[in-house]
N, C-alpha and C positions, 0 to 999 in steps of 0.2 A: 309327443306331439300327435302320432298318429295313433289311434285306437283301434278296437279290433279289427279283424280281416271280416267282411262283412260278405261278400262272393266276387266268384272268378265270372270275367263275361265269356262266353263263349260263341263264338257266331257258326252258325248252323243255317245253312240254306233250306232247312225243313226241321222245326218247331216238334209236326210229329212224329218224322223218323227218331232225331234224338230223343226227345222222351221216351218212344219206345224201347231205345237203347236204354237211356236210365234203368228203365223199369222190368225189362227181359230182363237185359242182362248181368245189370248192378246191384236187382232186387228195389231199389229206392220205391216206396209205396206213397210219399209226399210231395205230390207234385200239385203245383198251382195252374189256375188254365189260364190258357195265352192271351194277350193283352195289346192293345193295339197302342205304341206313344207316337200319332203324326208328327209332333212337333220335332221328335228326333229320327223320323223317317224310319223306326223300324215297330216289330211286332216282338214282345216278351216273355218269355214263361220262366218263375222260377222253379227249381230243385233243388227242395227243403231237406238240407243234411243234419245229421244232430249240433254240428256244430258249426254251420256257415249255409252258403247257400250256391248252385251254380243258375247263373242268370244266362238262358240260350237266346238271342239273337239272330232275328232271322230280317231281313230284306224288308219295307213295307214301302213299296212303290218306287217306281224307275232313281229317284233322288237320292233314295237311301245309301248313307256313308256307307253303308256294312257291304254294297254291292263293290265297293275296290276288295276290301278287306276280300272277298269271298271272288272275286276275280283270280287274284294272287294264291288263293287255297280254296279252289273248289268245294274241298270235304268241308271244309269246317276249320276250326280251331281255337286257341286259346285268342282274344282280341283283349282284353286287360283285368286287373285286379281291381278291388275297391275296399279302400280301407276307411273307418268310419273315424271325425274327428267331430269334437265338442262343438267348435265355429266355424262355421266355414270358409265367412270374410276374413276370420284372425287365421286360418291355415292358409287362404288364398296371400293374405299381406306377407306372412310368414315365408310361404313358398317362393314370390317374387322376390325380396327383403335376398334370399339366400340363391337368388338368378334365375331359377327355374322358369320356364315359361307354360305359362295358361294356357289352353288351345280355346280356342273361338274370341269371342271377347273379352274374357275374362271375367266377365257378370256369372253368378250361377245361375244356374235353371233348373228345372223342378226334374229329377229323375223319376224312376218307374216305382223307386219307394217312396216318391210323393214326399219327397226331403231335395233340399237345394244342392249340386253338386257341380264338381267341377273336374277337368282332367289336365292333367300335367303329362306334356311332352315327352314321348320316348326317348327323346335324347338324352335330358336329363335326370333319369329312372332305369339307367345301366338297359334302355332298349326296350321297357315295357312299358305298355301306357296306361298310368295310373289314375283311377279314379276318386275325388276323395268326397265323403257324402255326409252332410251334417246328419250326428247320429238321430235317430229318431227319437221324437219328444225334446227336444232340445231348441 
């Protein structure tokens, strides 16, 4: 059902301190510049690994979810995974079909890779909240 691990979200109250981090002291030389999505209230950058990607998270006006998330964990931290599947409406059917619950409406919406996604409830994800994102070109 689900396809590869596509990136880890990480919510970061500063966009440039953690790249800096990436890039000091991980060495990572592939980093994308930060990106603004209103619609989900925050600001994005990835970091392009050989083999996934970490998507940093930072706050983009007083509304923004990521402001509890970063309440609770000042520093930062891991906020969820994102695995990529072929459908999104047949993984969203799928997932409710086997009890899980959708968070927001349940409709997908357009993620920061500009593909429809959707996130399933930490409760039913052993405590992580999962994202799941029609793989791209699909």
């Amino acid at each position: 059902m689900i396809g590869r691990l596509n990136h880890v979200g990480i919510a970061t109250p500063s966009i440039a301190d953690s790249t800096a981090m990436y890039r000091d002291l991980l060495g990572v030389t592939d980093i994308g510049e930060p990106f603004d999505l209103p619609a989900q209230g925050v600001k994005v950058c990835f970091v392009n690994l050989p083999n996934s990607q970490i998507e940093l998270i930072e706050p983009l006006g007083a509304d923004s979810p990521i402001r509890g998330f970063l309440a609770k964990a000042p520093k930062g931290g891991q906020h969820h995974i994102c695995f990529e599947v072929d459908d999104i409406i047949a993984a969203r059917d799928d997932m409710r079909a086997k009890g899980a619950t959708i968070l927001g409406t349940g409709e997908p919406r357009i993620g920061a890779h500009g593909t429809p996604i959707i996130f399933l409830h930490p409760k039913n994800m052993g405590g992580v909240l999962v994202e799941l994102m029609e793989a791209p070109g699909h």
